[in-house]
VOGU-3710 file (C-alpha; in Angstrom, 3 decimals, decimal comma):
1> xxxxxxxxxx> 34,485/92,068/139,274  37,714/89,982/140,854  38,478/88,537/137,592  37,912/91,313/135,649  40,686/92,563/138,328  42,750/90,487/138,150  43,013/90,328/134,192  43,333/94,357/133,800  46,114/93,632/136,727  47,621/90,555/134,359
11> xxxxxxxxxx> 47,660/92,999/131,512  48,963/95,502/133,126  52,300/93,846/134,387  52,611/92,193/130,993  52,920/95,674/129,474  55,257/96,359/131,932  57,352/93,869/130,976  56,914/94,012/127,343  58,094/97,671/128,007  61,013/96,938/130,313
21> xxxxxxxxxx> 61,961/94,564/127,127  61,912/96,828/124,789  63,587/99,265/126,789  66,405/96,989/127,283  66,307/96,106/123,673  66,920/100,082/122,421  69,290/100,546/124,922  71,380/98,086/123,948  70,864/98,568/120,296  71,998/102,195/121,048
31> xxxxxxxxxx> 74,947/101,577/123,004  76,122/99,532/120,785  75,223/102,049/117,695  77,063/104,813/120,256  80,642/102,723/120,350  80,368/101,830/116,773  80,040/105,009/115,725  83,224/105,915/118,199  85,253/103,317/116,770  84,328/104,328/113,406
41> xxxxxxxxxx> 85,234/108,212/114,147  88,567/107,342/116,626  90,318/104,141/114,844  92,867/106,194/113,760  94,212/107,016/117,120  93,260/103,569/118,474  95,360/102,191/115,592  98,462/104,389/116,520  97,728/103,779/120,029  97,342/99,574/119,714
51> xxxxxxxxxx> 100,480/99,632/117,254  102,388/101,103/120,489  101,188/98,727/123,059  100,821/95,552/120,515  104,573/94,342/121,443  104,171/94,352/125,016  100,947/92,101/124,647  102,139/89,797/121,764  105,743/90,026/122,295  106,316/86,666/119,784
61> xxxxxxxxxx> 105,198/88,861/116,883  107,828/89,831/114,087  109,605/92,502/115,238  111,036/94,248/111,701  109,438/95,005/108,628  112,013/92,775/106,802  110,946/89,788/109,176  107,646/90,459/108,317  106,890/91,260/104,503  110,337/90,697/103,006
71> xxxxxxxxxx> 113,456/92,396/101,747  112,715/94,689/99,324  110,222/97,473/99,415  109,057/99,043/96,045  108,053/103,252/96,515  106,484/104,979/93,862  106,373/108,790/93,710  110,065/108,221/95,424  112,072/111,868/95,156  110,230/114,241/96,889
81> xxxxxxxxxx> 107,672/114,906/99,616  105,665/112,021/101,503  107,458/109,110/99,138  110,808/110,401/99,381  110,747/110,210/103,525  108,689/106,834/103,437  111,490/105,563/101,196  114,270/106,788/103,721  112,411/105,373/106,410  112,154/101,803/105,272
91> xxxxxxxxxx> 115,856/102,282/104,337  116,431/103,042/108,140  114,712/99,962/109,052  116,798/97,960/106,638  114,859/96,859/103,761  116,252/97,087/100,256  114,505/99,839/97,961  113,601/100,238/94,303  112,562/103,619/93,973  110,073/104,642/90,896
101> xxxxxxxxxx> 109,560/108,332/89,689  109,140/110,115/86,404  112,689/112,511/86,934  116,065/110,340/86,554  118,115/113,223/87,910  116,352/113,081/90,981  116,168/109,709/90,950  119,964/108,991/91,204  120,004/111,994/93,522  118,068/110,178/96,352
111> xxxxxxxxxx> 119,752/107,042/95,603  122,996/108,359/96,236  121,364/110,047/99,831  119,959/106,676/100,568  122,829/104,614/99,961  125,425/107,101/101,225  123,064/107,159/104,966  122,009/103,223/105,162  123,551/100,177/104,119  120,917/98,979/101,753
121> xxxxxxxxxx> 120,884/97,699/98,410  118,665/100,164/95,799  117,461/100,548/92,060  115,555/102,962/90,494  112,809/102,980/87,673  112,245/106,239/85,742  108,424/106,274/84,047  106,343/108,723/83,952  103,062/106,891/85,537  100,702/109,762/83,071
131> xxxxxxxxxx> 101,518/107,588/80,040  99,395/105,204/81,449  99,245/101,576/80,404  102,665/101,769/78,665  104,617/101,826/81,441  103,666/98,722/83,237  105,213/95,988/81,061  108,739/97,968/81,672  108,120/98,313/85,424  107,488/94,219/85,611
141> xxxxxxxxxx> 110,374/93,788/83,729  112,520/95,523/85,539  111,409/94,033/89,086  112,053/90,712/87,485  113,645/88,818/90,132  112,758/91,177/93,052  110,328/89,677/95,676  108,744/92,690/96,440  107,697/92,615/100,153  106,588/95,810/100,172
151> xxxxxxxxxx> 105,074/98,080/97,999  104,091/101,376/98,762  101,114/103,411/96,221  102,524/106,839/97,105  102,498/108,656/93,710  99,794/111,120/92,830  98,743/114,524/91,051  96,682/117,369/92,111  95,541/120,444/90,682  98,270/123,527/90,825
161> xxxxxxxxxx> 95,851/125,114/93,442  92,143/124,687/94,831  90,570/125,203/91,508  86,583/125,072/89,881  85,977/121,974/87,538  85,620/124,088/84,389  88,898/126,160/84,820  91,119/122,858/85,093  92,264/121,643/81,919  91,571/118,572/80,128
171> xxxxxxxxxx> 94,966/117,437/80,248  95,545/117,609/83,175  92,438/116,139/84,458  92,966/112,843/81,968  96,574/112,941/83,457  95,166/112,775/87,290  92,640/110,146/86,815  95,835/108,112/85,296  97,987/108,877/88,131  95,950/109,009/90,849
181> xxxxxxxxxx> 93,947/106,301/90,334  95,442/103,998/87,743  98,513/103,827/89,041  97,442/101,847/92,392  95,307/99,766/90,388  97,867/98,341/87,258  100,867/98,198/89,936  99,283/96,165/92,677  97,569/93,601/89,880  101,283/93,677/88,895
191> xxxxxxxxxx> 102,895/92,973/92,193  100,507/90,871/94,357  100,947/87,459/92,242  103,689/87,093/93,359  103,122/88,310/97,124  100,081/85,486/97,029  102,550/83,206/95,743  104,613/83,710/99,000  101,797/83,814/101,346  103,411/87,183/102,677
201> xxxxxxxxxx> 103,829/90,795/101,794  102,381/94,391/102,520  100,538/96,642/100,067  99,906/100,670/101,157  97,890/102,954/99,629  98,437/106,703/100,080  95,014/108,601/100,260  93,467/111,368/101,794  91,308/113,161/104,198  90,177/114,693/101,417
211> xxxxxxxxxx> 87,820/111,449/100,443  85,676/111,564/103,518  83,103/114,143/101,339  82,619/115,772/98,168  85,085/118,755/97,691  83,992/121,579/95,582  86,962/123,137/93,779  89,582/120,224/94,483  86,111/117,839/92,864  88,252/115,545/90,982
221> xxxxxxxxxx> 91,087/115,085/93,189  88,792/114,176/96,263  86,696/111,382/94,230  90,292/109,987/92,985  91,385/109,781/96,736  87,525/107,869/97,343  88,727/105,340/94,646  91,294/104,904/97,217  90,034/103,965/100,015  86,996/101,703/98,475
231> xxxxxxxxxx> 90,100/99,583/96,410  91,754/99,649/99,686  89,500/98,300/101,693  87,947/95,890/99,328  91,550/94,329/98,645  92,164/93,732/101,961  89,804/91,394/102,553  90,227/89,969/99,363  94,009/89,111/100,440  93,537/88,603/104,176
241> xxxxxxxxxx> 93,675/84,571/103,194  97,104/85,214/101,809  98,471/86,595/104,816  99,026/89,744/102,450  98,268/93,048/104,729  96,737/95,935/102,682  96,976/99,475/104,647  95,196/103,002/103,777  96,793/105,928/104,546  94,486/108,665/104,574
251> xxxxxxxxxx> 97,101/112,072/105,775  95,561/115,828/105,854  97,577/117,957/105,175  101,600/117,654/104,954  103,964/120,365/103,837  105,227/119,302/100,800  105,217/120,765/97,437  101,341/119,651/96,593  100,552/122,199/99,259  102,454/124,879/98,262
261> xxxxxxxxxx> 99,720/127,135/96,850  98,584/127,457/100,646  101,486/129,655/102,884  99,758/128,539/106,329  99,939/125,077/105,227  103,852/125,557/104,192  104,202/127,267/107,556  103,465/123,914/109,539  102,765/123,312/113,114  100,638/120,653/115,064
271> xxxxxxxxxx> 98,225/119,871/112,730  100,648/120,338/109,837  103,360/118,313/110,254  106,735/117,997/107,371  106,908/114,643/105,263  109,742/113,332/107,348  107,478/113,667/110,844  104,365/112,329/108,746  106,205/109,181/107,100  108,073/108,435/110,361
281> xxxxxxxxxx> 104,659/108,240/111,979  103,083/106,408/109,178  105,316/103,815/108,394  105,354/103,055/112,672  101,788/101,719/111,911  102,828/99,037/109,039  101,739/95,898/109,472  99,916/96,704/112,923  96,709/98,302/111,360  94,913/98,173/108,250
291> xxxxxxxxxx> 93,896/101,785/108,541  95,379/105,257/109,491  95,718/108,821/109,346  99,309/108,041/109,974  100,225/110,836/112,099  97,912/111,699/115,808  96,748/114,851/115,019  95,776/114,245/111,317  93,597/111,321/113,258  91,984/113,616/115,130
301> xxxxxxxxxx> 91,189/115,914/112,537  89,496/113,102/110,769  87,365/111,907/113,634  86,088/115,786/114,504  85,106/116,040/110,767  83,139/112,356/110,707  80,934/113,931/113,804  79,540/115,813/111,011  76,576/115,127/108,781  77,839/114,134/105,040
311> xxxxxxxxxx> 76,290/117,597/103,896  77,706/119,792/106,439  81,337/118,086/105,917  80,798/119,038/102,275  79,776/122,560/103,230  82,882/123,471/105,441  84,909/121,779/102,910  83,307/124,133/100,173  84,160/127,305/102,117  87,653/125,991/103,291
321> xxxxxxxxxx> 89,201/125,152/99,382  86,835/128,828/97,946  88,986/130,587/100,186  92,290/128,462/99,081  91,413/128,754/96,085  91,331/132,717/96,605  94,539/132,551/98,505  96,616/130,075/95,592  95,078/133,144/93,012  96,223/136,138/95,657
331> xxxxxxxxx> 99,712/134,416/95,942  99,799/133,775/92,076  99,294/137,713/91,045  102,212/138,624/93,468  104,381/136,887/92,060  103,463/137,807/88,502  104,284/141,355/90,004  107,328/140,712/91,421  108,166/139,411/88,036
//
């Protein structure tokens, strides 16, 4: 009976062990699951937060934009909203601009503000980026000779209002694919030879909250901003061995003209800040982090909504652009009326 004993004792502490291993095993494999999932959800405000404290730690680091990337910063979608203020911002920092937008009145308009506020040199481009292909050959010739350190993928479309797929028209869904997602594509492949050929230079890509789920009634729109970020992030690695820093800017919502089917949204407050608060934020980030929401509260937005299952993001997204949708339509007939 002793052996038999001692062997069921034997066993017993063996499972033990085994279990105590295992144990150990899932509780490491979940704490680390736990703080990836964090860092997944709150990189936006770390990113803001280690862009503030990197100088104090690393205090040899480039400390301008122009010491960093270059000279001259290239800005499409340049004369209004989001691209206008990034513009003016790099301008404050002292980097040269050329500014490219589709109106050549407003064109000349901000680059009289610019130059009349900053002492920087500017041009401007005037092409309409919903021609597609076309453009690009006049775009490289006219940045012939311009080392473009920067170069900043602002421009985009979106619907008039929160809309249903089969209501938008043709056009103007052929002209948002081209925009939106053509026109990071063709003008990066344009500009990074030469950034490579440098070993330096910065490439950002304005996208949106809007990509983190499927978005009934802004459908299109949302899948062009998940072009975005998969380019974006696929680049970056691709140029990391160039010393070429790619950067995704993924804002909520900003009051600017794109949001003016939506009065709350035009009303702004904490969570929606004006272009000039938003790029000031945003452009505090470049070449610190390869990701952000660009402005605090935007970031945690974002990391509330990534708590959430894929189909319940889609959900709340569903109900929140029906009833902007509703609202853009409401606002619409009033001012037919008043008319």
């Amino acid at each position: 009976m002793q052996p038999v004993l001692e062997l069921s004792i034997y066993t017993l502490l063996r499972m033990a062990f085994i279990w105590q291993l295992i144990s150990a095993a899932i509780y490491i494999v979940g704490s680390l699951s736990i703080l990836a999932f964090l860092y997944d959800n709150l990189k936006s405000l770390i990113s803001i937060i280690k862009a503030v404290l990197e100088p104090f730690f690393q205090p040899q680091l480039p400390k301008t934009l122009v010491e960093k990337f270059g000279q001259w910063a290239v800005v499409t979608g340049a004369t209004d909203g989001i691209g206008k203020e990034y513009a003016r911002e790099l301008a404050r920092q002292g980097l040269n601009l050329v500014l490219i937008s589709r109106t050549k009145e407003k064109l000349i308009a901000v680059t009289n503000e610019i130059e009349s506020q900053y002492k920087v040199k500017t041009k401007w481009i005037a092409v309409d980026f919903a021609k597609g292909r076309e453009i690009y050959d006049q775009i490289e010739k006219e940045l012939a000779g311009i080392d473009v350190g920067i170069l900043v993928n602002n421009v985009g479309m979106m619907y008039e209002h929160p809309e249903t797929f089969d209501l938008v028209s043709e056009d103007l869904l052929w002209d948002l694919l081209t925009v939106n997602m053509g026109s990071v594509t063709m003008l990066t492949r344009k500009i990074v030879p030469q950034m490579i050929g440098r070993k330096k230079g910065a490439i950002v890509n304005l996208g949106s909250t809007s990509e983190l789920q499927p978005l009934p009634n802004m459908t299109v729109y949302a899948a062009s901003k998940k072009f975005i970020t998969y380019f974006s992030k696929a680049l970056e690695l691709e140029l990391a061995e160039h010393n070429i820093h790619v950067q995704l800017v993924l804002p909520g919502f900003v009051t600017t003209k794109m949001n003016a089917y939506s009065d709350r949204v035009m009303e702004g407050g904490l969570f929606f800040p004006n272009a000039y608060t938003f790029a000031r934020s945003a452009v505090f980030t470049l070449g610190k982090t390869n990701e952000t929401n660009g402005f605090w509260t935007h970031g945690i937005q974002y990391a509330f909504m990534k708590l959430a299952p894929l189909p319940i993001r889609s959900y709340l997204g569903y109900q929140l652009f029906k009833r902007l949708r509703i609202e853009a339509l409401e606002q619409k007939q009033k001012k037919l009326k008043i008319c």
